[in-house]
C-alpha positions, 0 to 999 in steps of 0.5 A: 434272415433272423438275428436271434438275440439272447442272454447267451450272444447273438446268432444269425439264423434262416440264412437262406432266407433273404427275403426278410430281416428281423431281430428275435431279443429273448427276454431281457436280453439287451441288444449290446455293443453290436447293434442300437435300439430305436422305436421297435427296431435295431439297426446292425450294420451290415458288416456284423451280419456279414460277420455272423453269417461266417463262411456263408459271406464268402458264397457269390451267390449268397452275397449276392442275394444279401446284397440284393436285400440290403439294396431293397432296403436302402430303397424303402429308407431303411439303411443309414450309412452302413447299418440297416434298420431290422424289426424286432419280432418276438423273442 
C-alpha cells in the first residue's frame, strides 16, 4: 500500500497490497495536517488510511488483511497510539 503525496492531496493507491506500507511525497509536496514527518518516515494514523481507502475499509476481508499489517507493525515498534510509521520512498 502506498500513500501517494502531491501538491494536489494525497491518494491511497496498491490497496491490495498489504504487505508493505510506504509514502511517495512528489516534490515539494508537504505532508499537511494528515500525518507528521520524522527522520525519512511519516506517521499517519490508522483512521486517515481507513478513511482514504474509502469503501474498500467496509470489505471483512480487506480489514482483515490491513489489520494483520498494522499488527506486524505494532510488533516491529512501528505503531505509536493510533499512527503508524511509514518509509518514505520516492516520489
Amino acid at each position: 500500500m502506498i500513500l501517494r503525496v502531491e501538491e494536489g492531496g494525497v491518494a491511497l493507491v496498491e490497496l491490495d497490497d498489504l504487505t508493505s506500507l510506504s509514502a511517495h511525497i512528489a516534490g515539494d509536496a508537504t505532508v499537511g495536517a494528515w500525518g507528521r514527518r520524522e527522520d525519512g518516515h511519516v506517521w499517519v494514523s490508522t483512521r486517515t488510511l481507513l478513511e482514504l481507502a474509502g469503501a474498500r475499509a467496509s470489505d471483512q476481508r480487506w480489514r482483515g488483511e490491513f489489520d494483520g499489517m498494522i499488527d506486524y507493525a505494532r510488533r516491529h515498534g512501528w505503531v505509536d497510539g493510533d499512527e503508524v510509521r511509514m518509509h518514505v520512498a520516492g516520489g
